[in-house]
Each structure stands twice: as structure tokens, then as C-alpha cells.
N, C-alpha and C positions, 0 to 999 in steps of 0.2 A: 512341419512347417517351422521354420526360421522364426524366432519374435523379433518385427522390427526394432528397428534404432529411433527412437522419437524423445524429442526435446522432453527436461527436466520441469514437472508442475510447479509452481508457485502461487501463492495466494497472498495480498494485500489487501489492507485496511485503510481506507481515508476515513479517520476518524474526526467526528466532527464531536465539538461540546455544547451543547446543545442551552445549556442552562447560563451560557457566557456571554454577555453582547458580541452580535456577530458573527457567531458559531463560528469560532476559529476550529482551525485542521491542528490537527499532531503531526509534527515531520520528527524522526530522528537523523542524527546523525551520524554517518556508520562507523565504527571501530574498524574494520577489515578493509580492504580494497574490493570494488573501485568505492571510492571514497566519496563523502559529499552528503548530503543531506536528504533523504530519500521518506516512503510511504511505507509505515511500518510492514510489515511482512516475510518472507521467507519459503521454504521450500516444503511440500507437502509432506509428511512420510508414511513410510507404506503402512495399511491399514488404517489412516483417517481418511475423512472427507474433506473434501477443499473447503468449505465451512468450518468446520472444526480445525482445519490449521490458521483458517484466516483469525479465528481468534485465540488461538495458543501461542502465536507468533506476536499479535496485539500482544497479548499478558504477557511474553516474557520481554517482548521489547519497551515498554512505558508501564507494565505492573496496573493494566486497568481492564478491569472487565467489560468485555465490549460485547454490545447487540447488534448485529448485521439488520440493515435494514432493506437494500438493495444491491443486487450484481451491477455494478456500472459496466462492465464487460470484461472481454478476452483482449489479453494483448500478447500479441504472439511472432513481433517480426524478428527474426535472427539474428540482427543485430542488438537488439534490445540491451542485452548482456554480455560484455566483454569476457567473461569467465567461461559461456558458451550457450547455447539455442536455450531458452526458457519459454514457456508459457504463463500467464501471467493472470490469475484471475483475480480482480480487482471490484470488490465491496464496499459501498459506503455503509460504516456503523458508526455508532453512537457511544458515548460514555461521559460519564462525570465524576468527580475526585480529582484530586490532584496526580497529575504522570509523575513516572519518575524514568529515567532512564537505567535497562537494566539489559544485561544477556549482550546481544550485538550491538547494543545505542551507547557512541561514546557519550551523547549529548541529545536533549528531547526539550522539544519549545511549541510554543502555539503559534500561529503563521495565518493569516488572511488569505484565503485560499487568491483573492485577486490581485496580492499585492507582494508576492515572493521575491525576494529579491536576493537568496540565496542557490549558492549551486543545488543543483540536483542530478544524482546520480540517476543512472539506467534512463528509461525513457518517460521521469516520472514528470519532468515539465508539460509532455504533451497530454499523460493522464488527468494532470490539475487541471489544464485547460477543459478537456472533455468535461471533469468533474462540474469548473465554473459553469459551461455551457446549460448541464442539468440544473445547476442550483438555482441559476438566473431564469432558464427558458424551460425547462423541464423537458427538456431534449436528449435522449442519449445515443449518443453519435457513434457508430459503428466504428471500430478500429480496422484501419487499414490491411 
């Protein structure tokens, strides 16, 4: 039997700071294309768990040890990513210390998950929005 052909995993962090009025998010800035200011994260590799990339991908993009606290979901539509089909599994964790931007982040800032007013690459405006949905209502909205 053939192994199919099936979209590339990826694992992201909305990292929230828990200890800062307001519990601002981490957004980085990407170095690469597509460009734009994005939810730290990146591609699984083979032999970890999507937990375990979600936060080696944290640490090498803002240098901060991060606790996963919840799966906020699957994102998985085809277009999501210009570069080609991804899946998307997206965590909200936790951390405190100071980020720094490192590895893929040209640039790393704290951001009011309700009040973004910077681009965002791949399909991460519509993950914030989900995100705000839980944080306000405790709702976690199914991805399309």
C-alpha cells in the first residue's frame, strides 16, 4: 500500500503573560516569507509530539520556557498557508521573563489579544479572534 500524500503538521503557541496586567499575547515577527507578524510556532519533526514542538518552537522563537495549558484547536483549511496545505495545532501556554526574539522572529512584542492592529500572517487573525472568544466567553469555537 502507497503512504498517502497528507498536509505538513505544525504546532503554535498563543502565549499569554500571565503575571502582566492584562495578560498580553506574544506575536513574533517573521524573518522569512510570507511575512507579517504571526503566533509563534512552526513545523513538527519527525520523532516529537506536537506538544513538544509546540514548545521548542516557543523557545527558539522568543527564548521563553513555555507551559501548555490548552489545545485551542485544529486548523487545517488549505489555504491557510501560501508555501502549501498545513495543519495547524494551536495551544494556548503560559510564560513569564522577559521574550526576546531569536531563530525565525525578526522582531517579538506583547500585543492585547483584542486590540491587534498589526498584519498577520497565515490565518492567525482568525485564531486570535477564536482565542478572544475563549478568553472572554469560555467558548472554543470549532475551526471550519
Amino acid at each position: 500500500m502507497t503512504r498517502p500524500v497528507t498536509p505538513q503538521m505544525t504546532a503554535d503557541v498563543i502565549i499569554e503573560m500571565p503575571l502582566l496586567d492584562d495578560r498580553p499575547i506574544i506575536l513574533i515577527e517573521r524573518k522569512y516569507e510570507p511575512y507579517g507578524w504571526a503566533i509563534p510556532g512552526g513545523f513538527v519533526e519527525v520523532g516529537e509530539t506536537i506538544a513538544t514542538a509546540a514548545r521548542r518552537e516557543a523557545m527558539e522563537e522568543t527564548s521563553l520556557d513555555v507551559d501548555l495549558d490548552i489545545l485551542l484547536g485544529i486548523y487545517s483549511d488549505p489555504e491557510r498557508d501560501p508555501r502549501g496545505h498545513t495543519a495547524c495545532a494551536v495551544f494556548i501556554g503560559n510564560a513569564s521573563g522577559k521574550p526576546a526574539a531569536a531563530d525565525d522572529a525578526k522582531d517579538i512584542a506583547l500585543f492585547d489579544p483584542f486590540e491587534i492592529d498589526v498584519e498577520l500572517a497565515f490565518d492567525h487573525r482568525q485564531i486570535i479572534e477564536d482565542y478572544c472568544l475563549y478568553r472572554r466567553d469560555g467558548i472554543i469555537k470549532l475551526p471550519k
